[in-house]
C-alpha positions in Angstrom: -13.1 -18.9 -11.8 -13.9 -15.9 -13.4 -17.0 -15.7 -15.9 -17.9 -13.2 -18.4 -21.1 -12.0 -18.8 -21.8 -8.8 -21.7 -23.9 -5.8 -21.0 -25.3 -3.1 -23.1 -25.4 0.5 -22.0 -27.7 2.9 -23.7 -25.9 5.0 -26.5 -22.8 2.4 -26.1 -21.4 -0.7 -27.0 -21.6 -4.3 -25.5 -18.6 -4.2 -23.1 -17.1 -7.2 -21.0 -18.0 -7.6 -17.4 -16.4 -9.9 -14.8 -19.1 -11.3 -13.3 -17.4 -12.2 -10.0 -19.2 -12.7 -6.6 -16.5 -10.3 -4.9 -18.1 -6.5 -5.3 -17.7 -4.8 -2.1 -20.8 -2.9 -1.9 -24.7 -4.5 -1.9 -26.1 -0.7 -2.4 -25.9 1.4 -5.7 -23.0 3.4 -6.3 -25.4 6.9 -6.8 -28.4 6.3 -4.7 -27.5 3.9 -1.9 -30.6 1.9 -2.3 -30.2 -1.9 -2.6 -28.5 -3.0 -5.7 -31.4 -5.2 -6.4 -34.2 -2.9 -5.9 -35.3 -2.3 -9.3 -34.9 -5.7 -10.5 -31.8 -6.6 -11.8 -28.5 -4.5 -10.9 -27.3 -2.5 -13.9 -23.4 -3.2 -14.1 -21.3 -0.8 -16.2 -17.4 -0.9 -17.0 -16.0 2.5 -17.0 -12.2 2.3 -17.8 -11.9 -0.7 -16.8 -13.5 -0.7 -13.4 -17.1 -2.3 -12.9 -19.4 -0.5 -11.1 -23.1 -1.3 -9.8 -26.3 0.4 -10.3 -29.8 -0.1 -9.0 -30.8 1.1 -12.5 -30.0 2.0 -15.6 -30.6 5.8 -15.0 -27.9 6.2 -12.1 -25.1 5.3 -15.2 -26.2 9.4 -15.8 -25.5 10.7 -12.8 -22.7 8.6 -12.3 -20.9 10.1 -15.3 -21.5 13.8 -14.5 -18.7 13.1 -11.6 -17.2 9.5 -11.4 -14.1 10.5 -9.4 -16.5 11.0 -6.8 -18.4 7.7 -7.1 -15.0 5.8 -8.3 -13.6 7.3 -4.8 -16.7 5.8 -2.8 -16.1 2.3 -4.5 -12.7 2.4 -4.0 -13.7 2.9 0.1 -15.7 0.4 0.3 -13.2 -2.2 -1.0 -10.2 -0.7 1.1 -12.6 -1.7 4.0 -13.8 -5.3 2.6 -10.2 -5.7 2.7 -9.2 -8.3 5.0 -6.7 -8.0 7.4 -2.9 -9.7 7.2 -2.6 -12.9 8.9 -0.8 -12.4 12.3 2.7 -14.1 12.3 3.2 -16.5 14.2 6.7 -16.5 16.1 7.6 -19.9 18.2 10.4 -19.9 21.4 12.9 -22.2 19.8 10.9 -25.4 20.8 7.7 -24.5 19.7 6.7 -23.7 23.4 4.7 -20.8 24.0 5.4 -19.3 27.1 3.4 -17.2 29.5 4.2 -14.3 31.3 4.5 -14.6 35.0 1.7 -13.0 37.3 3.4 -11.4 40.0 
């Protein structure tokens, strides 16, 4: 289940957040420090994409280049990404068998 949860960013609007448990990264977008190490994490929606500060005043820094930030997000979810499920193949019966040691 997916809640909502509404922010404020200075100079803008209330905007919808997903507040889901499934962020890849525990470290701010623009500084790298913990996401909680200013208190609460400031999350901002920027075309559609959340993002994570560790405060308010990253959101600035953030938006003099977000292709570069959006690009490191986008990283660290390609490598949360778990892998596929090996397939599993059975010999006819169900029987696995093992190669001969010789």
């Amino acid at each position: 289940m997916i809640t909502m949860a509404m922010t404020t960013a200075k100079g803008g609007g209330n905007e919808n957040v997903a507040a889901t448990d499934d962020y890849p990264m525990t470290t701010c977008l623009v500084e790298d420090s913990k996401l909680d190490s200013m208190g609460e994490p400031f999350v901002h929606v920027h075309e559609g994409i959340t993002v994570k500060f560790c405060c308010e005043g990253c959101l600035k820094d953030f938006n003099k280049d977000p292709e570069k930030y959006l690009a490191k997000l986008e990283a660290a979810k390609s490598a949360n990404t778990p892998a596929p499920a090996p397939k599993e193949t059975s010999g006819g019966g169900g029987e696995t068998k093992e190669a001969d040691d010789k």
